[in-house]
C-alpha positions in Angstrom: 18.3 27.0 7.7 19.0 25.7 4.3 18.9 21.9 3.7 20.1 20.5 0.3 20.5 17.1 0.0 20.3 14.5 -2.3 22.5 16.3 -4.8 21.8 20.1 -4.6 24.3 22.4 -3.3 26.3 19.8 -1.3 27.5 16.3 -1.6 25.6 13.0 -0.8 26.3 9.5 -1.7 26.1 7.7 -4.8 22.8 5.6 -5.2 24.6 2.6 -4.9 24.9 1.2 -0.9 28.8 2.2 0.1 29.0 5.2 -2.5 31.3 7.4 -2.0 30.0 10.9 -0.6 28.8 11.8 2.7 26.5 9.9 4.9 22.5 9.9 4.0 21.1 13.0 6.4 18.2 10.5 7.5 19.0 7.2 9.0 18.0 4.0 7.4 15.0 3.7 9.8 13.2 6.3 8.5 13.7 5.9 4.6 10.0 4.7 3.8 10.2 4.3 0.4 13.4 4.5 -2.2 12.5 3.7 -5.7 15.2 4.7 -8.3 13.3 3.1 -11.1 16.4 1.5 -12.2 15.8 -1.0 -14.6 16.1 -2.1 -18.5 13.7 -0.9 -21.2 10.1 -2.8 -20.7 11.5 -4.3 -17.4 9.3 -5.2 -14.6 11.5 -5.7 -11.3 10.6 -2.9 -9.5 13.5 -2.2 -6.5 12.7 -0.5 -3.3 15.9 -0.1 -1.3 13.7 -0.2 1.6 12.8 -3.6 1.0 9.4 -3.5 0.0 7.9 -5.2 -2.6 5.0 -2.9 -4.7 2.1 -4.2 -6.7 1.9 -3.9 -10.3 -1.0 -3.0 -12.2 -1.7 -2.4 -15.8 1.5 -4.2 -17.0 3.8 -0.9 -15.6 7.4 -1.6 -16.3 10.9 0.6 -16.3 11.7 2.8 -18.9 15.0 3.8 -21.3 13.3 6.4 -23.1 13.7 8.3 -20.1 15.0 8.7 -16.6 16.2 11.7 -14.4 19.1 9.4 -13.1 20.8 6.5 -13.8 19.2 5.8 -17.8 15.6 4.8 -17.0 12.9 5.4 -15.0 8.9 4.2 -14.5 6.3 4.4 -16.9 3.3 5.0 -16.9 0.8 5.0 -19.5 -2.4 6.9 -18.3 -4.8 4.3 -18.8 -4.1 1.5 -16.4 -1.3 1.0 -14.9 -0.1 2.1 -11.3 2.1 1.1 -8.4 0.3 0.3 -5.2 1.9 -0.9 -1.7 -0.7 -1.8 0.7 -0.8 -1.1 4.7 2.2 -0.6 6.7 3.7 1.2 9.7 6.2 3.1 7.9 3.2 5.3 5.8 1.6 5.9 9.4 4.0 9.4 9.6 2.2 10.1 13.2 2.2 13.5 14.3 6.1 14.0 13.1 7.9 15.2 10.5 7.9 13.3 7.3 9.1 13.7 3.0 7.3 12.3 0.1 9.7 13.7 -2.7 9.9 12.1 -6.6 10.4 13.1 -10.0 7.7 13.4 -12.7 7.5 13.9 -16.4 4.1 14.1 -17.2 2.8 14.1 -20.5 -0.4 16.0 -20.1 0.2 16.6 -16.7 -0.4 20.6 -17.9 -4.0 19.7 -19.6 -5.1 16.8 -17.4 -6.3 16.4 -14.0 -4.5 13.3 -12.2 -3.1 11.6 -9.5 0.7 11.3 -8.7 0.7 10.1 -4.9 -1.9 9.1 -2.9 -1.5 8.3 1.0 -4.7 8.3 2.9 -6.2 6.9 5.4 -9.3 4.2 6.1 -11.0 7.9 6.2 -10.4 9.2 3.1 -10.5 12.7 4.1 -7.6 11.7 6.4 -3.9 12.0 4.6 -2.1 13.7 2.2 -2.6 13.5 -1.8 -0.7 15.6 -4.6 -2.6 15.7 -7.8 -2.7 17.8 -10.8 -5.8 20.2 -11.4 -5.9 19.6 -15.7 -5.5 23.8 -15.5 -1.5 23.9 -15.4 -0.8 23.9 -11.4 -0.4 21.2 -8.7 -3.1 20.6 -5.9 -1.6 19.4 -2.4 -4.8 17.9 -0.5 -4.4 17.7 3.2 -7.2 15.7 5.0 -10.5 17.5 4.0 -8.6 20.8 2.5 -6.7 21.5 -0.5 -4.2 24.2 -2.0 -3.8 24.9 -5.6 -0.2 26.4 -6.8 2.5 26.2 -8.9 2.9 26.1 -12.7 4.0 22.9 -14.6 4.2 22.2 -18.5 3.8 18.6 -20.3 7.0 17.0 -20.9 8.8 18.6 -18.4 10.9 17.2 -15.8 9.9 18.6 -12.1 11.4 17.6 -8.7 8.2 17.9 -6.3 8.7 17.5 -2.2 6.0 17.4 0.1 7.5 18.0 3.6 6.0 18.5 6.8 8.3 20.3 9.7 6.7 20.3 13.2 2.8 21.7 12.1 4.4 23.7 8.8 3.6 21.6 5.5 5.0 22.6 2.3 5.1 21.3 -1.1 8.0 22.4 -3.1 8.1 22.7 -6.9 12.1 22.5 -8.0 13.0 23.5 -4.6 10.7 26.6 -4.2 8.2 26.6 -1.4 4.8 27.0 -3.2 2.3 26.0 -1.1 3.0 26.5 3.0 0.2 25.5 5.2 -0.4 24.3 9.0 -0.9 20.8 9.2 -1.2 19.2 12.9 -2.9 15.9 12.0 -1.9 12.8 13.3 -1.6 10.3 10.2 -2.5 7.0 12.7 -3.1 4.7 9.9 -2.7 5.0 6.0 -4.5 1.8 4.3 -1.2 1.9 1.9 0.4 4.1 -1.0 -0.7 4.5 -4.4 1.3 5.9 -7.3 0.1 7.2 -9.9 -4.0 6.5 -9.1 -6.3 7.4 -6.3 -6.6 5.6 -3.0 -9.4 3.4 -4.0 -7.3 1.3 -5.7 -6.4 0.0 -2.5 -9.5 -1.2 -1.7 -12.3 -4.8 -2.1 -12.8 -4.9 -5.0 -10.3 -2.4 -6.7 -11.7 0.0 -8.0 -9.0 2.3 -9.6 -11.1 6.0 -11.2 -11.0 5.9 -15.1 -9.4 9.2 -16.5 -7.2 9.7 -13.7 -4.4 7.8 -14.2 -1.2 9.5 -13.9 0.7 9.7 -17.7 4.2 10.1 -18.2 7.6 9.1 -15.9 8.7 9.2 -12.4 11.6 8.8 -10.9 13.9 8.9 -7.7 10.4 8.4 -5.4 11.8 8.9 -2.2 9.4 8.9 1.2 10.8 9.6 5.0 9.3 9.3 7.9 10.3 11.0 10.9 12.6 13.5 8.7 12.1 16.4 7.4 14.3 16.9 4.4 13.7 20.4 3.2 12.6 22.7 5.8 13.6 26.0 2.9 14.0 26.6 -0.9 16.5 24.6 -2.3 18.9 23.7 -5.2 17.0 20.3 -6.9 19.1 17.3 -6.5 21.9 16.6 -9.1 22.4 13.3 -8.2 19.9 9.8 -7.1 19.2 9.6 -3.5 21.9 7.9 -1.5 20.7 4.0 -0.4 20.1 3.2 3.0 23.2 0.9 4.0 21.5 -2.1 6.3 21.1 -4.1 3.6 18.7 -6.6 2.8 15.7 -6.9 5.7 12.5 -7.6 5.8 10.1 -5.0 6.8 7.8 -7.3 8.4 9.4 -9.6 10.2 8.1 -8.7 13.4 5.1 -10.2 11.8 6.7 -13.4 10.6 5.6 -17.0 12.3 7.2 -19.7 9.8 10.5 -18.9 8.0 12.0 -22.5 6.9 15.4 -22.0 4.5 15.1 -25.9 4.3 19.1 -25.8 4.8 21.3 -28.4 5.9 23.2 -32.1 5.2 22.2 -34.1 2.8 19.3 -36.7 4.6 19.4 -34.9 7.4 16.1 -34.5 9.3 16.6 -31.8 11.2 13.8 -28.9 9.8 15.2 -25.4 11.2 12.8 -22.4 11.7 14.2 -18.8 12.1 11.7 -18.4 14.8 12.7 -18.5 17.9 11.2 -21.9 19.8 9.3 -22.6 16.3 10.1 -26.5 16.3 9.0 -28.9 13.0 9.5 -32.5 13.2 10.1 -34.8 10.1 7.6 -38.3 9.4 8.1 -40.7 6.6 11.1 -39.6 4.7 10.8 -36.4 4.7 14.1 -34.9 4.5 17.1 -32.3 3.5 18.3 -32.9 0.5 20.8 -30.9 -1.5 20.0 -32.5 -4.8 17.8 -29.4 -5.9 17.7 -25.5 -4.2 16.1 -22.4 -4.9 18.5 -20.8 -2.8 21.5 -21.5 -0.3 22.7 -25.6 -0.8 19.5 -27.4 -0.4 16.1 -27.7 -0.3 13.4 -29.7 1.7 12.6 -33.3 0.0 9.1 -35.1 0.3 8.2 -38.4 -2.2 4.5 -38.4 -2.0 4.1 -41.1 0.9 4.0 -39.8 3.5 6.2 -37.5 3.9 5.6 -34.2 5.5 6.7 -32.3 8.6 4.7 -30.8 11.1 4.4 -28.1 14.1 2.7 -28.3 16.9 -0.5 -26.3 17.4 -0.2 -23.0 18.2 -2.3 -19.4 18.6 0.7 -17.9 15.8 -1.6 -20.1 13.2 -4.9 -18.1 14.1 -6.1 -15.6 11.9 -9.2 -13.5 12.5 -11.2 -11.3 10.3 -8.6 -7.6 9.5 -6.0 -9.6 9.9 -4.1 -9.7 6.5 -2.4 -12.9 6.2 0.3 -14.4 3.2 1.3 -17.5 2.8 4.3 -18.4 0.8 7.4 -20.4 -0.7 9.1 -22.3 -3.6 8.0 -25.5 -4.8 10.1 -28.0 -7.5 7.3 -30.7 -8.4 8.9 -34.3 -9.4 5.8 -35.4 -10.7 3.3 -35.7 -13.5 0.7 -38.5 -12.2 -2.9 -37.2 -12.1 -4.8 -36.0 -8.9 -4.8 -33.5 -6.3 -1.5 -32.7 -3.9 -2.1 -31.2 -0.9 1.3 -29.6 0.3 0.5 -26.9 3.3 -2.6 -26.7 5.7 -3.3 -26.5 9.4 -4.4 -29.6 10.1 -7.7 -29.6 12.4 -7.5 -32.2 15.0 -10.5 -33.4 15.0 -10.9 -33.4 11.2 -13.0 -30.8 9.0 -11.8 -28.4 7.2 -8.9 -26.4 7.6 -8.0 -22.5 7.7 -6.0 -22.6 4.9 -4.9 -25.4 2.7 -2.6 -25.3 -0.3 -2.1 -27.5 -3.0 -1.5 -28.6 -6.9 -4.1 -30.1 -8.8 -2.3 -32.7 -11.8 -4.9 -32.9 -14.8 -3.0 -34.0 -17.9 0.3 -33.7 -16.8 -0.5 -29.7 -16.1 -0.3 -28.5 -12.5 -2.7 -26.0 -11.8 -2.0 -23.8 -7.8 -5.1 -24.1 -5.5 -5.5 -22.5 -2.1 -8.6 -23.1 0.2 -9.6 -21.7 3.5 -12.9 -22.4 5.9 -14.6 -20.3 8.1 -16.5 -22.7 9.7 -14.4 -25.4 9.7 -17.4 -27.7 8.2 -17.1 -26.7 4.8 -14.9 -24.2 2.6 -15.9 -20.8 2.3 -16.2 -18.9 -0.7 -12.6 -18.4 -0.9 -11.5 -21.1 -3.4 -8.8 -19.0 -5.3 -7.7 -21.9 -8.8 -4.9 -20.7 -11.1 -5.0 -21.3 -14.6 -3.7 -24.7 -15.5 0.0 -25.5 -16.6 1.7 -23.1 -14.5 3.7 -25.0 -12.0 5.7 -26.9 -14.4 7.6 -30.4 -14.1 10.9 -29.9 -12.4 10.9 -26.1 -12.4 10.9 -24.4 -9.4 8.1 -22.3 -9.4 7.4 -18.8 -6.4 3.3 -19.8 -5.1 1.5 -17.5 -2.6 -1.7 -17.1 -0.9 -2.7 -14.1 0.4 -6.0 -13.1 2.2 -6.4 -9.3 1.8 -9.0 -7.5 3.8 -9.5 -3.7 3.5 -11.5 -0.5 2.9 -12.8 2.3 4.5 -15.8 0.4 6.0 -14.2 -2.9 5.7 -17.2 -5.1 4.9 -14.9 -7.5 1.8 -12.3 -9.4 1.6 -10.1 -10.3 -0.9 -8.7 -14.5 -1.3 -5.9 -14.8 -4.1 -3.2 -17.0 -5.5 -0.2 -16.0 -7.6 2.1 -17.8 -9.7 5.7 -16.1 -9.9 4.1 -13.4 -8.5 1.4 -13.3 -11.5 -2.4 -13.2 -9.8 -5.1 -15.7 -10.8 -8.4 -14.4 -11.1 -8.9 -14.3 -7.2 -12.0 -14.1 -5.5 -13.7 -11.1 -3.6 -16.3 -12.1 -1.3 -17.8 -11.0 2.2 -15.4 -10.5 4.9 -14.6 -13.9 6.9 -12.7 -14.9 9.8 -11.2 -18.5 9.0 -11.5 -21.0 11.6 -9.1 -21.5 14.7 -9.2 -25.0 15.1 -6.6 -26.8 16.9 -4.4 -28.4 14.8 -0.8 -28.9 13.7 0.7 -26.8 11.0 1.7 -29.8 8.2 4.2 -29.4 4.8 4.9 -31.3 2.3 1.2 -33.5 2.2 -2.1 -32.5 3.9 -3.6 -34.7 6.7 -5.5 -38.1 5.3 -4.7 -37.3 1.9 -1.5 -37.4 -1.3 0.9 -36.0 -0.5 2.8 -33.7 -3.3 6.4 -35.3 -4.6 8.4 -32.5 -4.8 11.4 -30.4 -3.3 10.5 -27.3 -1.1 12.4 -23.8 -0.4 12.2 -20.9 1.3 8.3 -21.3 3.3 7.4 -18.2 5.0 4.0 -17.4 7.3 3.2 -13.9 8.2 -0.1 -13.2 9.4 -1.5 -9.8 9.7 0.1 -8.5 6.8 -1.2 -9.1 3.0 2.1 -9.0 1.3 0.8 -8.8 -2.1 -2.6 -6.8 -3.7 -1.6 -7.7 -7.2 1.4 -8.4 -9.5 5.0 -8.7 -8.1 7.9 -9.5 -8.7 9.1 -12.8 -6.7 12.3 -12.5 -4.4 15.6 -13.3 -6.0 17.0 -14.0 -2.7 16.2 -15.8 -0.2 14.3 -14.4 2.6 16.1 -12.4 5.0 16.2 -13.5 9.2 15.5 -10.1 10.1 
């Protein structure tokens, strides 16, 4: 039976969340991916209504030039730049039905062989890939098999589908079946989703193929999982893909172990977490303040002496080696005075050295973002990640995270880096390490035995397993959502 969606031959919702139209065929559970490419000319906030947040690589921004729908769309410039979104459940399609489905305007894409998707697994020969063969025709790869088909011209616009219904996959070119295949594999795990480069750029260290690099626009990216969206030919969409309507959420927050808004009266020191049973507890005068926010009415206040607040000891602090792990939050420094500010660690109870420590270092008035973490507990490892100086400025608030990133098809590296408004510092790749699990409260605001950083603090958020961030990003412009 014929399916048209998304435009085509029936009607669908506008792009915008409460559109007018009929309801989105596939429930919000199993949209994926949704990137419209909205944006302004050179932009780089890169908005997927599914709430995920994609790395950035090569400087790749929005484009006015042009766009299938709604006056821009994402550029890429053949060289270096792609759009990367590491591990996570929703690319695991299982044994079901599932639709990767996006427009492209490429501009050799005729004369040059490259990548457009990429969605493989720790086995590369496991997962689906759609390239271009550099002879005119597209080539769907399929675990360890590929088909070649199709006919495509530079500087075209093409709407391409890759749909899998029961064991028949397809990949349709303008809404013509040109490739049909049986495909019964179960995609367990997928180590992320690349755009525009091969899988490998996924891995530690990157390492992105030269000459490969996808050249021209896409736009309306949409994935499914669990939902086939085309199971015949079909009219091409006329209009964007309609927006899920839940609103903002947070994919991983089944992942989440600290999620501190820093709300409340003004001196109040009361420290609410969004997780369940999750209690903090306030020393010196550390306290609510509404003075300064990032977000909401106020914003969590320490002077330097000790202040801090702290949470008792628990296994939700541990991380071990595969386990992913991203610290983050917004800091508003109130000081200029020389020396080094610790402001987050686990705190091991018998001294040493912790799992992960954060902190400012003041030279010259400039505040550079370092992170630390031990896998020993007697000394730091190798995973000392320094930003360059000057980038957490005086009375600015300022987006710092710390995320250790382990992957690769024999994972044997892992990958320790800071970022700055979502810019990355020069990180540090090193062999895999499991950082200690020492008992120890979880302290903000100052680290244990040492200066504590004078500054106001928003939005702090903890969620191991998951390595939020493989490169640039753009930092929320909300606050982080309780669910």
């Amino acid at each position: 039976m014929l399916k048209a969606y998304g435009g085509g031959t029936g009607k669908v919702r506008s792009r915008r969340c409460g559109g007018s139209g009929v309801a989105n065929p596939y429930s919000n559970s199993q949209v994926a991916v949704l990137l419209h490419g909205d944006g302004t000319n050179g932009g780089t906030v890169f908005t997927d209504e599914s709430n995920k947040v994609w790395s950035q690589f090569g400087a790749i921004t929005t484009s006015t030039a042009q766009s299938k729908f709604g006056g821009s769309s994402i550029l890429f410039n053949g060289t270096s730049q792609y759009l990367c979104h590491p591990q996570h459940t929703d690319f695991a399609f299982g044994s079901g039905d599932f639709t990767v489905a996006l427009w492209v305007r490429g501009v050799d894409i005729a004369t040059r062989a490259q990548y457009l998707v990429d969605l493989r697994g720790f086995n590369a020969s496991n997962g689906i890939t759609l390239t271009s063969n550099g002879a005119g025709a597209l080539a769907l790869s399929y675990d360890a098999s590929q088909t070649v088909a199709g006919a495509v011209s530079n500087d075209t616009w093409y709407h391409l589908a890759i749909v899998r219904s029961g064991t028949n996959l397809k990949l349709y070119l303008d809404g013509t079946s040109i490739i049909s295949v049986t495909y019964s594999t179960n995609i367990a795990i997928i180590r992320g989703a690349v755009l525009g480069q091969i899988y490998a750029a996924l891995e530690v260290p990157t390492t992105p193929t030269a000459g490969v690099y996808y050249s021209g626009y896409m736009d309306d990216i949409l994935f499914l999982k669990g939902f086939a969206l085309y199971t015949a030919n079909f009219t091409p969409p006329t209009t964007a893909y309609g927006n899920p309507t839940a609103g903002a959420f947070d994919t991983y927050y089944s992942n989440v172990k600290a999620l501190l808004h820093f709300e409340g009266s003004n001196g109040s020191t009361t420290f609410t977490d969004q997780i369940p049973a999750r209690a903090w507890t306030a020393a010196g005068n550390a306290q609510i303040s509404t003075a300064q926010f990032k977000y909401g009415s106020s914003a969590g206040l320490g002077d330097g002496t000790g202040d801090f607040i702290t949470c008792p000891d628990s296994t939700d602090w541990n991380t071990t080696t595969g386990q992913n792990w991203t610290w983050e939050g917004w800091v508003y420094r109130t000081t200029n005075t020389d020396g080094f500010y610790g402001f987050l660690e686990k705190s091991p109870s018998g001294g040493g050295f912790s799992p992960w420590l954060l902190a400012l270092n003041i030279v010259g008035g400039n505040a550079s973002f370092w992170a630390f973490s031990s896998a020993t507990g007697a000394a730091w490892a190798a995973a000392v990640s320094a930003s360059v100086a000057n980038d957490c400025p005086l009375n600015t608030w300022t987006h710092l995270a710390f995320v250790y990133y382990y992957q690769g098809d024999a994972p044997s590296n892992c990958r320790t880096q800071t970022y700055v408004n979502g810019v990355p510092s020069a990180g540090t790749t090193q062999v895999a390490y499991a950082p200690v699990d020492n008992t120890g409260v979880a302290r903000i605001m100052a680290r244990d035995g040492g200066v504590g950083l004078p500054a106001y603090f928003d939005d702090f958020r903890f969620t191991p397993q998951v390595a939020r961030y493989i490169g640039k990003f753009t930092p929320p412009a909300v606050a982080f959502p309780d669910l």
